[in-house]
C-alpha positions in Angstrom: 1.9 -11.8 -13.1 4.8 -10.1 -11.1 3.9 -9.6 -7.2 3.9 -6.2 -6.1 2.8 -4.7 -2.9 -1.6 -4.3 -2.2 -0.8 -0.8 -1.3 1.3 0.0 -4.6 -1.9 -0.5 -6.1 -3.7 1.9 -3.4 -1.1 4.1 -4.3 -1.5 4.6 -7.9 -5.5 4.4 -8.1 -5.2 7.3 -5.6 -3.3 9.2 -7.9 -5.5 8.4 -10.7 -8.8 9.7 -8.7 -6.7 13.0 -8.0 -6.0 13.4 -12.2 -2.1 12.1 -12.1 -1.2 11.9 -15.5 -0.1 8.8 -16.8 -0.1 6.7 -13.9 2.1 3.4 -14.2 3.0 0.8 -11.9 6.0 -0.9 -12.8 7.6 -4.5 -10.9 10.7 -3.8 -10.1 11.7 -7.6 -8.0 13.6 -8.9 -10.7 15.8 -6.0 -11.6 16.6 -3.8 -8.1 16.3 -6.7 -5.6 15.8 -3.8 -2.8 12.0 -2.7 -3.3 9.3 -4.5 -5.5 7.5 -1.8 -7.3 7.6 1.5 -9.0 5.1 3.7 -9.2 4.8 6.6 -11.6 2.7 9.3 -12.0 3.1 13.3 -12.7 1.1 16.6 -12.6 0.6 19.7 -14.5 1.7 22.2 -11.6 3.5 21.9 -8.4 0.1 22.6 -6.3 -1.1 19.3 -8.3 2.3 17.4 -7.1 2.0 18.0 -3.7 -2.1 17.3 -4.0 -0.8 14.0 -5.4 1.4 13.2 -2.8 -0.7 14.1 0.1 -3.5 11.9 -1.8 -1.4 8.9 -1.8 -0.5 9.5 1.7 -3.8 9.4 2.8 -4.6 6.6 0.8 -1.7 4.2 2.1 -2.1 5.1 5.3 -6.0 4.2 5.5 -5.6 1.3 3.7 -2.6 -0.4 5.6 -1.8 2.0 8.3 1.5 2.6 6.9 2.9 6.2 6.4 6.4 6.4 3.8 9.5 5.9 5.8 10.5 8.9 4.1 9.5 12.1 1.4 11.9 13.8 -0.5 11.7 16.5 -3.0 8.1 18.3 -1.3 9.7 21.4 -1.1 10.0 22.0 -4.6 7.7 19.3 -6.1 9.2 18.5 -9.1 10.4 14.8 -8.0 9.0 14.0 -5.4 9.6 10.3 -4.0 7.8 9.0 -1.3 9.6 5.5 0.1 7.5 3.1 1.6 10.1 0.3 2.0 9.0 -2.2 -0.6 7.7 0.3 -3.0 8.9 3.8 -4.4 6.1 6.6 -5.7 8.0 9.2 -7.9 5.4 11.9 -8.2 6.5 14.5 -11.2 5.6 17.5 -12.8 5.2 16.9 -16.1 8.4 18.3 -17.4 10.8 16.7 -14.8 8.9 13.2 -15.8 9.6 14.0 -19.5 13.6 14.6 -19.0 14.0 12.0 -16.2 11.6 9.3 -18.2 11.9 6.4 -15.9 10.1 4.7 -17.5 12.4 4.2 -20.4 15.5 3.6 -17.7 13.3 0.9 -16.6 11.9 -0.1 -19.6 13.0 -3.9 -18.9 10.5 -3.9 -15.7 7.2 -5.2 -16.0 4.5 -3.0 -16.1 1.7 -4.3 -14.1 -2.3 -3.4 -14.5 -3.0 -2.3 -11.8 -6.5 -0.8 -13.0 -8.3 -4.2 -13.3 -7.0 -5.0 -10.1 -8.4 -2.5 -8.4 -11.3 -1.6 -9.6 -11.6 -6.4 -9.2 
């Protein structure tokens, strides 16, 4: 199984509880280099983005202590990414998700399941 980050998982089971759509994790080591893990998830309307985002926030932080180095796109909430160093969150609405689809881009990345490890 590809290593990723504890709190990646924290991450995406706290957008999960807050209804993210779709939520993936993807292991991103072997193909960037710079950070190990992806995670993806979107929501219906910018008030659910930024509920999303704030979520995971809260989540990371009480889980490791550590806040993102950096948020960008909060303003208008249709990408937001939230860099914690060695893992990304890209938090979408729905639409953005669908034209970006990372998940395609990065469809050579191992998606990890990150469900039974949490919930384990």
């Amino acid at each position: 199984m590809p290593t990723v980050p504890e709190e990646a998982m924290v991450a995406a089971a706290a957008a999960d509880e807050k209804l993210g759509r779709d939520t993936v994790v993807l292991a991103m080591g072997e193909l960037l280099g710079v950070v190990d893990a992806f995670v993806i998830t979107s929501g219906r309307n910018v008030r659910q983005v930024r509920t999303l985002v704030e979520e995971v926030e809260r989540r990371v932080k009480a889980s490791s202590g550590r806040p993102p180095l950096r948020v960008e796109g909060l303003r208008d909430a249709g990408w937001v990414l939230m860099d914690y160093g060695d893992f990304v969150v890209h938090v979408f609405l729905d639409e953005t998700r669908d034209y970006y689809d990372l998940e395609h881009l990065w469809s050579g990345a191992p998606r990890v399941r990150w469900q039974a490890r949490v919930a384990g």
